[in-house]
N, CA, C and O atoms as a GROMACS GRO file, in nm:
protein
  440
    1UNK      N    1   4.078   0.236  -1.638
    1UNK     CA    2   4.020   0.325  -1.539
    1UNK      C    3   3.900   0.256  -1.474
    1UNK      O    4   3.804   0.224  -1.544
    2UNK      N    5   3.902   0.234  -1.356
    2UNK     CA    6   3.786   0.178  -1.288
    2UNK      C    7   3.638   0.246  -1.275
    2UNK      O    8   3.615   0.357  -1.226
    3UNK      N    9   3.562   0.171  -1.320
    3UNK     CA   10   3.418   0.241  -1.328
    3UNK      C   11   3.383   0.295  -1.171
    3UNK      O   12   3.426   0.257  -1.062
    4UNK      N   13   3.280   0.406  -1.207
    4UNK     CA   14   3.217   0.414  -1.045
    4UNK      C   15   3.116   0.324  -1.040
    4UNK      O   16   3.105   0.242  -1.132
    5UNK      N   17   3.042   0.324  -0.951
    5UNK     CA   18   2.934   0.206  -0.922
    5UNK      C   19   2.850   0.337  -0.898
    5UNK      O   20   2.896   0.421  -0.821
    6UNK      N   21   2.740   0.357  -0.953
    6UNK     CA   22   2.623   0.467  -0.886
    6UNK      C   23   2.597   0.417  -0.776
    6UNK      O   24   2.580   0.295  -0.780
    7UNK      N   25   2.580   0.494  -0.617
    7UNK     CA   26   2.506   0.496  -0.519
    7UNK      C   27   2.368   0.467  -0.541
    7UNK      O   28   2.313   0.529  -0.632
    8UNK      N   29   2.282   0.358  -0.455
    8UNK     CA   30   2.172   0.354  -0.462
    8UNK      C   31   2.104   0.404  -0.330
    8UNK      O   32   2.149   0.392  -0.216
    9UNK      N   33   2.001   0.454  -0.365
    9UNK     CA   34   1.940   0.567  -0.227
    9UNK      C   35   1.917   0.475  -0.126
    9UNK      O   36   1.861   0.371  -0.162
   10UNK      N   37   1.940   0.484  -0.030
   10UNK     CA   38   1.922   0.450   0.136
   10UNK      C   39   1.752   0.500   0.168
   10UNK      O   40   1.672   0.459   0.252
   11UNK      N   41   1.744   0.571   0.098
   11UNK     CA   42   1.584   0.650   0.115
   11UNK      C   43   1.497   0.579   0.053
   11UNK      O   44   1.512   0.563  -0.069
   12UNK      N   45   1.330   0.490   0.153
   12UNK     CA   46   1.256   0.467   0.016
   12UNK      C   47   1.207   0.575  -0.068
   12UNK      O   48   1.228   0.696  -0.075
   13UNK      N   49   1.142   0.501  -0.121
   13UNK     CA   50   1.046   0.636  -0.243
   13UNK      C   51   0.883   0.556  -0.256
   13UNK      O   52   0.837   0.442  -0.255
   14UNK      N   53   0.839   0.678  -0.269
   14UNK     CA   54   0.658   0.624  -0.254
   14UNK      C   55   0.663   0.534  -0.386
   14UNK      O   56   0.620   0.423  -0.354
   15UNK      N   57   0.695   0.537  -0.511
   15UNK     CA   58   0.738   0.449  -0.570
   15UNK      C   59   0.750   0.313  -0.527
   15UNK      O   60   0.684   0.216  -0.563
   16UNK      N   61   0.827   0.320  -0.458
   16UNK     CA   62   0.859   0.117  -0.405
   16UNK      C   63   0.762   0.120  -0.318
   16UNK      O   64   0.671   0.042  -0.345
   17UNK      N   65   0.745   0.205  -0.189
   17UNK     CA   66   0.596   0.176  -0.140
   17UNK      C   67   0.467   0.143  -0.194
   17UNK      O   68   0.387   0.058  -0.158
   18UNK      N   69   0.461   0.233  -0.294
   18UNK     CA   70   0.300   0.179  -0.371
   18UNK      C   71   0.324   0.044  -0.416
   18UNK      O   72   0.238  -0.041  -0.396
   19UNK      N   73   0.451   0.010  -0.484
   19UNK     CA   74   0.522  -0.117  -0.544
   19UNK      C   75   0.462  -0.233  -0.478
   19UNK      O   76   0.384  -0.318  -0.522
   20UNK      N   77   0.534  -0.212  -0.324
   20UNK     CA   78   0.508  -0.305  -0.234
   20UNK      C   79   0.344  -0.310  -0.208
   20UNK      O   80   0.287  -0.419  -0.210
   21UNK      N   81   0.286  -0.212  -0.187
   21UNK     CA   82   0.105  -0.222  -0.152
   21UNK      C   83   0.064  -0.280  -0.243
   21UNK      O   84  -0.014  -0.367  -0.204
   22UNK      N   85   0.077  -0.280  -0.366
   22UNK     CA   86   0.024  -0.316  -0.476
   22UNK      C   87   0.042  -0.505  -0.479
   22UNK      O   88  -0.027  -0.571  -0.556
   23UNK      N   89   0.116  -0.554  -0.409
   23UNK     CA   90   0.123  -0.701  -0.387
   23UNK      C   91   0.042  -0.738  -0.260
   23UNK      O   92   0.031  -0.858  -0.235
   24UNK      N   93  -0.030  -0.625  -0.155
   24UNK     CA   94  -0.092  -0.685  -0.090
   24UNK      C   95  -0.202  -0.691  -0.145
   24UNK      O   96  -0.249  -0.594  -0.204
   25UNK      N   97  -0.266  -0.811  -0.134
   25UNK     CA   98  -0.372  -0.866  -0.189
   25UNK      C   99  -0.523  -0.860  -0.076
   25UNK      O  100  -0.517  -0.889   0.043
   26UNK      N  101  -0.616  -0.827  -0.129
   26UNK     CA  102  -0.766  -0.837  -0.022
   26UNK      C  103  -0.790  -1.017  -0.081
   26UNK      O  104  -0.820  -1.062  -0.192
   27UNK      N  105  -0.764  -1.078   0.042
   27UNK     CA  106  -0.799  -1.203   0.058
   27UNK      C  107  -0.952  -1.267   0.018
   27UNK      O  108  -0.978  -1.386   0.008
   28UNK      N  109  -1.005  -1.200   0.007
   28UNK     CA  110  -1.174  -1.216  -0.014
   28UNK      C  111  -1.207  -1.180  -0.153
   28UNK      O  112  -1.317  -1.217  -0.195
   29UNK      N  113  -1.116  -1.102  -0.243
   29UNK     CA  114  -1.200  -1.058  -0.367
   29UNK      C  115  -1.066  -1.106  -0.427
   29UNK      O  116  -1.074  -1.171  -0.531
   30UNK      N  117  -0.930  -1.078  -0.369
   30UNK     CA  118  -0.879  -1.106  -0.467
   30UNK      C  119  -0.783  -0.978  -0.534
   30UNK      O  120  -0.715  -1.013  -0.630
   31UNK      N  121  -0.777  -0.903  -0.513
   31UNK     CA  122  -0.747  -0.772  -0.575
   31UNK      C  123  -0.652  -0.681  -0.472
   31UNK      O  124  -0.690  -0.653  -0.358
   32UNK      N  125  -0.536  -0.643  -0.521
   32UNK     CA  126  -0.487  -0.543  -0.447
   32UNK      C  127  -0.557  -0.417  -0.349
   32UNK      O  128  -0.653  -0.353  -0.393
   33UNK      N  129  -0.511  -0.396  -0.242
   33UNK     CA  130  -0.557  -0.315  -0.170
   33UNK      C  131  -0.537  -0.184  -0.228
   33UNK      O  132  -0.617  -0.094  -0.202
   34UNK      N  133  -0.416  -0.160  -0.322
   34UNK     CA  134  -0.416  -0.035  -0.407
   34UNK      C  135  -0.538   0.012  -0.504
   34UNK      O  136  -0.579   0.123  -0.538
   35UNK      N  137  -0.570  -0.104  -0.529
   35UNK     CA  138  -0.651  -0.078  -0.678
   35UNK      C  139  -0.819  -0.062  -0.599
   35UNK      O  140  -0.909  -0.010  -0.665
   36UNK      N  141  -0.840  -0.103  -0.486
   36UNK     CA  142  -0.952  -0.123  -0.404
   36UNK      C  143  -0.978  -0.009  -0.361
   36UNK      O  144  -1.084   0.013  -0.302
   37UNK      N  145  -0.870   0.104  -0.387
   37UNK     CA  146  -0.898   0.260  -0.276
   37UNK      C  147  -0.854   0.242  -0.162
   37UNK      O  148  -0.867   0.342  -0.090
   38UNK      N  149  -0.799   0.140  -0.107
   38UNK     CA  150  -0.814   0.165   0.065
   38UNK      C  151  -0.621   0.235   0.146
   38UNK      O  152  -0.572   0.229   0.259
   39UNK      N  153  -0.571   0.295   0.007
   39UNK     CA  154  -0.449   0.355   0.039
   39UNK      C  155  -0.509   0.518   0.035
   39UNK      O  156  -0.538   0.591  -0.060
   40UNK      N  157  -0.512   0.539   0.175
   40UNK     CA  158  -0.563   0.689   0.201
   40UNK      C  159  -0.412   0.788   0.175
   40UNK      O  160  -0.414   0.904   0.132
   41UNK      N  161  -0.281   0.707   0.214
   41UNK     CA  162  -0.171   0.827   0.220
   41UNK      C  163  -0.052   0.710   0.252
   41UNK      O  164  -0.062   0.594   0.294
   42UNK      N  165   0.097   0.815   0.204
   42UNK     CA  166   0.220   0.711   0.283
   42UNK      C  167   0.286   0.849   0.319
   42UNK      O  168   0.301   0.955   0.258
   43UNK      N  169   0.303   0.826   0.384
   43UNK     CA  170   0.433   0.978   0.454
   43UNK      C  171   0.565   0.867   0.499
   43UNK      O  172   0.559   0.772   0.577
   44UNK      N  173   0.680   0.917   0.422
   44UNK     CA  174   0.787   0.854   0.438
   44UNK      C  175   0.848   0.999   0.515
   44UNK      O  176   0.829   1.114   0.475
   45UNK      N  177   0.940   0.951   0.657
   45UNK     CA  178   1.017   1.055   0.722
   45UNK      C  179   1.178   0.961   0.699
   45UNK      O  180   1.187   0.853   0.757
   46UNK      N  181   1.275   1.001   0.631
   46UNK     CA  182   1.390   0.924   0.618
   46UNK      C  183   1.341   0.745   0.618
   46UNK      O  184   1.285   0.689   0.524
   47UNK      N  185   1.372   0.694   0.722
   47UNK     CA  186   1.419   0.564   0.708
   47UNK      C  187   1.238   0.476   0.720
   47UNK      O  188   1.195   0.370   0.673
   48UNK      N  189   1.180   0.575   0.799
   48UNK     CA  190   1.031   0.528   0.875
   48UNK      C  191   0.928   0.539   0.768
   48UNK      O  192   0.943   0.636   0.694
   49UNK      N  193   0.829   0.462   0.745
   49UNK     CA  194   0.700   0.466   0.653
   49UNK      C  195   0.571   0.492   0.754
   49UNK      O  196   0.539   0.435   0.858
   50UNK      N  197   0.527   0.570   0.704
   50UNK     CA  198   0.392   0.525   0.803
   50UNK      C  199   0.287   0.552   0.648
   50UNK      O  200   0.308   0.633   0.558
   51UNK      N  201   0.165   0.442   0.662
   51UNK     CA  202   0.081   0.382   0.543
   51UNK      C  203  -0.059   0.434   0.636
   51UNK      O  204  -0.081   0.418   0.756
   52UNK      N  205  -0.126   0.488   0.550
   52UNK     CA  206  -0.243   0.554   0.622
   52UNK      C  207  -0.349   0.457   0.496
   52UNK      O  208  -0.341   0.468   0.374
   53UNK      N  209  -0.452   0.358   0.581
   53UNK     CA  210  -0.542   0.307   0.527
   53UNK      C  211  -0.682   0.252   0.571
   53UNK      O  212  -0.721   0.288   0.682
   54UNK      N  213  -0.758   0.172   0.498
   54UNK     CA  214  -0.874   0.218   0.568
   54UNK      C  215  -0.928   0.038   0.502
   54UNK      O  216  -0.848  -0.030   0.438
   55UNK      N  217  -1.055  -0.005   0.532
   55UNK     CA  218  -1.077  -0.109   0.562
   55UNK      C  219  -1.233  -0.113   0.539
   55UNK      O  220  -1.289  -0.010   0.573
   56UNK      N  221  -1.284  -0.176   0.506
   56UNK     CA  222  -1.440  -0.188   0.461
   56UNK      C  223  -1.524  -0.168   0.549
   56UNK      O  224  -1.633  -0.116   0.529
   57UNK      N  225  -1.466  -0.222   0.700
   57UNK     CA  226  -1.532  -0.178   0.812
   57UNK      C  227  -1.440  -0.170   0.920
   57UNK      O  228  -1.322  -0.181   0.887
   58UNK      N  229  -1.472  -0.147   1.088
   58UNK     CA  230  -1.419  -0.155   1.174
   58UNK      C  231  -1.396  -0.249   1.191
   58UNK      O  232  -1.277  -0.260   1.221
   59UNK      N  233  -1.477  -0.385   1.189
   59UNK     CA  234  -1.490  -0.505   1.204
   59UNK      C  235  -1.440  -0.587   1.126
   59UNK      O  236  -1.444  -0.695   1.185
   60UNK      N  237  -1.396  -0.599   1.030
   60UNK     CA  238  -1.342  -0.692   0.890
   60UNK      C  239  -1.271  -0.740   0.960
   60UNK      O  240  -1.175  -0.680   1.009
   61UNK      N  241  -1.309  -0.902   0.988
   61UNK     CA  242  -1.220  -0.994   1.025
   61UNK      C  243  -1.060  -0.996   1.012
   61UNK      O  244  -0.971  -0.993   1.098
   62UNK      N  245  -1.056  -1.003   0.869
   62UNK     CA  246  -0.906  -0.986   0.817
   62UNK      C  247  -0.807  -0.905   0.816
   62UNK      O  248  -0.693  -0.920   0.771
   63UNK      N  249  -0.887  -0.760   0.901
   63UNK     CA  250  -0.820  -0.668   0.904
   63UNK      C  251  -0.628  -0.689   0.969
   63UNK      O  252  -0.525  -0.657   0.910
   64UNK      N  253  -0.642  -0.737   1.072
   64UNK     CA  254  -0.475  -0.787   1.101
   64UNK      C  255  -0.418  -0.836   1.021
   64UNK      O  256  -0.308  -0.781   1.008
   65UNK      N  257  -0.441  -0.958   0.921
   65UNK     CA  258  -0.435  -1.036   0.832
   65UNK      C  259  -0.326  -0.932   0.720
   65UNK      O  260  -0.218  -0.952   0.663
   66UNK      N  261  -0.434  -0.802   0.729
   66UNK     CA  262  -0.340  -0.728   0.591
   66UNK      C  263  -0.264  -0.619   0.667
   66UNK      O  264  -0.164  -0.567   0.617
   67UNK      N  265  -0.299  -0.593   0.758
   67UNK     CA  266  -0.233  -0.482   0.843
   67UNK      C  267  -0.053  -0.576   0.823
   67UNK      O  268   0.051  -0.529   0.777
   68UNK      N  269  -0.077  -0.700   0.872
   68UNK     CA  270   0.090  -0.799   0.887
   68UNK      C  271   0.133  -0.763   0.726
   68UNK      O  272   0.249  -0.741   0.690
   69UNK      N  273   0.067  -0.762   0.676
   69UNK     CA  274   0.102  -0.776   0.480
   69UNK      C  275   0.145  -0.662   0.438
   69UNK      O  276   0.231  -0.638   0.353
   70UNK      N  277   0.080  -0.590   0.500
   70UNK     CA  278   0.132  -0.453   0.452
   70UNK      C  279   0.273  -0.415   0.505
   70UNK      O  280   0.364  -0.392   0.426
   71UNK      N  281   0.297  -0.408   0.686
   71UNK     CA  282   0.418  -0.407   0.705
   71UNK      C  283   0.540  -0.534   0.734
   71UNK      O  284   0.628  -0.531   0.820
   72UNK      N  285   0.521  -0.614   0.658
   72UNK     CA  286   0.552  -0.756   0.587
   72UNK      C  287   0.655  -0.719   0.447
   72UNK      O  288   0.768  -0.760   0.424
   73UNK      N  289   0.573  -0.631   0.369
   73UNK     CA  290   0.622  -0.584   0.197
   73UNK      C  291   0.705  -0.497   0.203
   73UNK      O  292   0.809  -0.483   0.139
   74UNK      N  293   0.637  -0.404   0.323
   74UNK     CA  294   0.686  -0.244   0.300
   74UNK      C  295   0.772  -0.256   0.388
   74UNK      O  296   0.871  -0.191   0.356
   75UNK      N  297   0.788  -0.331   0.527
   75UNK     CA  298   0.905  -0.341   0.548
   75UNK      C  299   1.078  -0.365   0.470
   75UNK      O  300   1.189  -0.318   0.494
   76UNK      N  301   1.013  -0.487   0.344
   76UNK     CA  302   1.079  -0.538   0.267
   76UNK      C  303   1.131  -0.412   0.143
   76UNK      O  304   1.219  -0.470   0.079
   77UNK      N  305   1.123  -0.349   0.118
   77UNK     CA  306   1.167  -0.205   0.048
   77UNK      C  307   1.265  -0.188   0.085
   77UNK      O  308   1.299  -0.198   0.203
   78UNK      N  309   1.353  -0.149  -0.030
   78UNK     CA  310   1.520  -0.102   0.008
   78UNK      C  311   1.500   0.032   0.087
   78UNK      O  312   1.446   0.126   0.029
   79UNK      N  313   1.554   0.047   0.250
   79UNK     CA  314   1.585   0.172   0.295
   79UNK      C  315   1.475   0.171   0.378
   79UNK      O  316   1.470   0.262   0.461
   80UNK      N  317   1.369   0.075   0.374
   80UNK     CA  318   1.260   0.119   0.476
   80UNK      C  319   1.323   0.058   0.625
   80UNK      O  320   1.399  -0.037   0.611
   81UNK      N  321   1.298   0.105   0.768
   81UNK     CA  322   1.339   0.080   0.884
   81UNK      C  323   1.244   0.030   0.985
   81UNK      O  324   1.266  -0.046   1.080
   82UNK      N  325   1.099   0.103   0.935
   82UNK     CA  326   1.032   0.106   1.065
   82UNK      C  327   0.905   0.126   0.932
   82UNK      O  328   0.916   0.181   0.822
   83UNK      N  329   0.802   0.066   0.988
   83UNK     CA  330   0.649   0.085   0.936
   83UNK      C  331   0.590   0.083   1.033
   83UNK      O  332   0.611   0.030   1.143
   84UNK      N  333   0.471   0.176   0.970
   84UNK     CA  334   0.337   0.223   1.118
   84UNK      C  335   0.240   0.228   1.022
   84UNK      O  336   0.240   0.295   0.920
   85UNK      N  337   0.149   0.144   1.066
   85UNK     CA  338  -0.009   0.146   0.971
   85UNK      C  339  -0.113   0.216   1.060
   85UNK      O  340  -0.126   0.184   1.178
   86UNK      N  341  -0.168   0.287   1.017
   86UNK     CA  342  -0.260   0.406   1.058
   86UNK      C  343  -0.409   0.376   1.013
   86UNK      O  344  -0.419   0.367   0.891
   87UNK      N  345  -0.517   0.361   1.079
   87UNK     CA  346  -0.614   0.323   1.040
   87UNK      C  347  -0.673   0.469   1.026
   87UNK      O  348  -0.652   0.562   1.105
   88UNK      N  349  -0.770   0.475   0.887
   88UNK     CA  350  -0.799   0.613   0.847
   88UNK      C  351  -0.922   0.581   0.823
   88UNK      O  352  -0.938   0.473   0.765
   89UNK      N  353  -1.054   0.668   0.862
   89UNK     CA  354  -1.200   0.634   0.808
   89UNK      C  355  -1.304   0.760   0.730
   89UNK      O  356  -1.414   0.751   0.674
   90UNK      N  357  -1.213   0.873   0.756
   90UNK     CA  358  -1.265   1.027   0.721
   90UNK      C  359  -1.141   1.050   0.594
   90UNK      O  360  -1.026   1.065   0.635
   91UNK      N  361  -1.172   1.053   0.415
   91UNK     CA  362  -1.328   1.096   0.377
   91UNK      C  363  -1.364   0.923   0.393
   91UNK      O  364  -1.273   0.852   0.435
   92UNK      N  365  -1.491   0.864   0.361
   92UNK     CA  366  -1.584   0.725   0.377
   92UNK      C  367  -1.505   0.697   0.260
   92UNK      O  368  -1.431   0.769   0.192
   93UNK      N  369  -1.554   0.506   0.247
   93UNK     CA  370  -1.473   0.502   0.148
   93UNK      C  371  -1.602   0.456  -0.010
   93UNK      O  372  -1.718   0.415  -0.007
   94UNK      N  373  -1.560   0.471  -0.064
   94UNK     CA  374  -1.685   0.446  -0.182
   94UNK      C  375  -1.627   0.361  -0.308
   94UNK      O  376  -1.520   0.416  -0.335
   95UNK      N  377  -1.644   0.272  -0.381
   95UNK     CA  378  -1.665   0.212  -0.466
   95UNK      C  379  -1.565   0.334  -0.560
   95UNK      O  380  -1.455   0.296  -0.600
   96UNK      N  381  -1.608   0.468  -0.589
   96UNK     CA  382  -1.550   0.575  -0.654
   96UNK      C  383  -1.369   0.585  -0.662
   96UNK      O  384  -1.300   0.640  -0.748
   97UNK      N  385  -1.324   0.504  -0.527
   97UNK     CA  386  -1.202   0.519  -0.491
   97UNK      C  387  -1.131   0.400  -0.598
   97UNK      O  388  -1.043   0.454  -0.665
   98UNK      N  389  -1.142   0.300  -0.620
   98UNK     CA  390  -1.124   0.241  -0.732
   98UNK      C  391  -1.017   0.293  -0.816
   98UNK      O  392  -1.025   0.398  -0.879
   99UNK      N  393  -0.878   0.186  -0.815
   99UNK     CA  394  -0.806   0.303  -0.896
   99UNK      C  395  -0.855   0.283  -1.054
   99UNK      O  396  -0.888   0.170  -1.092
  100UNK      N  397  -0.858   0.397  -1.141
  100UNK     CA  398  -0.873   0.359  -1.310
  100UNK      C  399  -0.863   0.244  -1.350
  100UNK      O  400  -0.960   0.191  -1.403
  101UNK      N  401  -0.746   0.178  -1.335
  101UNK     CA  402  -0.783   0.029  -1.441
  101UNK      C  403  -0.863  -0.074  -1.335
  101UNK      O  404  -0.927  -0.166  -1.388
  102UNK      N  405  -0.864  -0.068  -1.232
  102UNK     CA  406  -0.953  -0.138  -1.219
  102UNK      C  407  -1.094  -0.128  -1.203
  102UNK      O  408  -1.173  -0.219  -1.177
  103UNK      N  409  -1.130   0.052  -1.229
  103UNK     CA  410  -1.294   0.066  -1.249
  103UNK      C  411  -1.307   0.040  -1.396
  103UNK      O  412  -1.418   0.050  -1.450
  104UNK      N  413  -1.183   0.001  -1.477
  104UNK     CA  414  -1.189  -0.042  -1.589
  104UNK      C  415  -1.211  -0.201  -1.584
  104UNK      O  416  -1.229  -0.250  -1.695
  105UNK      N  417  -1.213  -0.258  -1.514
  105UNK     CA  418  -1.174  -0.398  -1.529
  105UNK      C  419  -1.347  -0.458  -1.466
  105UNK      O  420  -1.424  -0.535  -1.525
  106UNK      N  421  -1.367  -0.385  -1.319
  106UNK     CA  422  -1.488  -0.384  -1.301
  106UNK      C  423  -1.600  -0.342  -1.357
  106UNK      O  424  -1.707  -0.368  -1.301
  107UNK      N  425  -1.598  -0.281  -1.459
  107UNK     CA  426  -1.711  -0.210  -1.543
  107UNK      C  427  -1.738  -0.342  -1.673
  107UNK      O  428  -1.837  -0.370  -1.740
  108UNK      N  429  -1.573  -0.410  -1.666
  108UNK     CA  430  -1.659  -0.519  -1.815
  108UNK      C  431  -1.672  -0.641  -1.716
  108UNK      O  432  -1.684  -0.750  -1.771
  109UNK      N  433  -1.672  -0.639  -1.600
  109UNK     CA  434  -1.701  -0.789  -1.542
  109UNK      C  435  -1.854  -0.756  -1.467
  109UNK      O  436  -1.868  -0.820  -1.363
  110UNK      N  437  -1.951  -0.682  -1.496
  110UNK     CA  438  -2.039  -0.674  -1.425
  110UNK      C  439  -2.144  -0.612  -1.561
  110UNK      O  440  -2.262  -0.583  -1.539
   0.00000   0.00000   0.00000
């Protein structure tokens, strides 16, 4: 009797999105942009991502640099079609945003 093959979803999942953010790297420190706070939101509509994030300043040189990285990865996600990066600055961003292990990681390196 021939096996079925499970269907794999056509849909991403914030799952593989965070997946993918989590490899973009802040060029200057070194550290994921996940773990840095600067992932304000992802709203997935079917096939489209849009990544709502935010940036140390208006001005940060590098800002294009990761804006390409971001929809570079997240393009790369099974089922993603279309990415839109959204620059977000309301709430500010604070040191506080830090995800857990790395206010863990920063607390014994300082």
């Amino acid at each position: 009797m021939p096996t079925k093959k499970r269907k794999e979803s056509l849909t991403p999942t914030i799952k593989g999105v965070v997946s993918a953010l989590e490899r973009c790297i802040d060029p200057e420190i070194g550290v994921s942009i996940v773990d840095l706070g600067f992932i304000y939101g992802i709203k997935i509509d079917g096939i489209d991502v849009t990544v709502q994030r935010r940036l140390y300043s208006p001005m940060w040189p590098l800002a294009g640099m990761i804006s390409d990285d971001i929809d570079k990865k997240v393009s790369a996600v099974k089922g993603v079609k279309d990415v839109s990066v959204e620059m977000v600055w309301d709430p500010p961003w604070s040191m506080e945003m830090f995800s857990e292990e790395f206010k863990k990681k920063f607390q014994h390196s300082h």
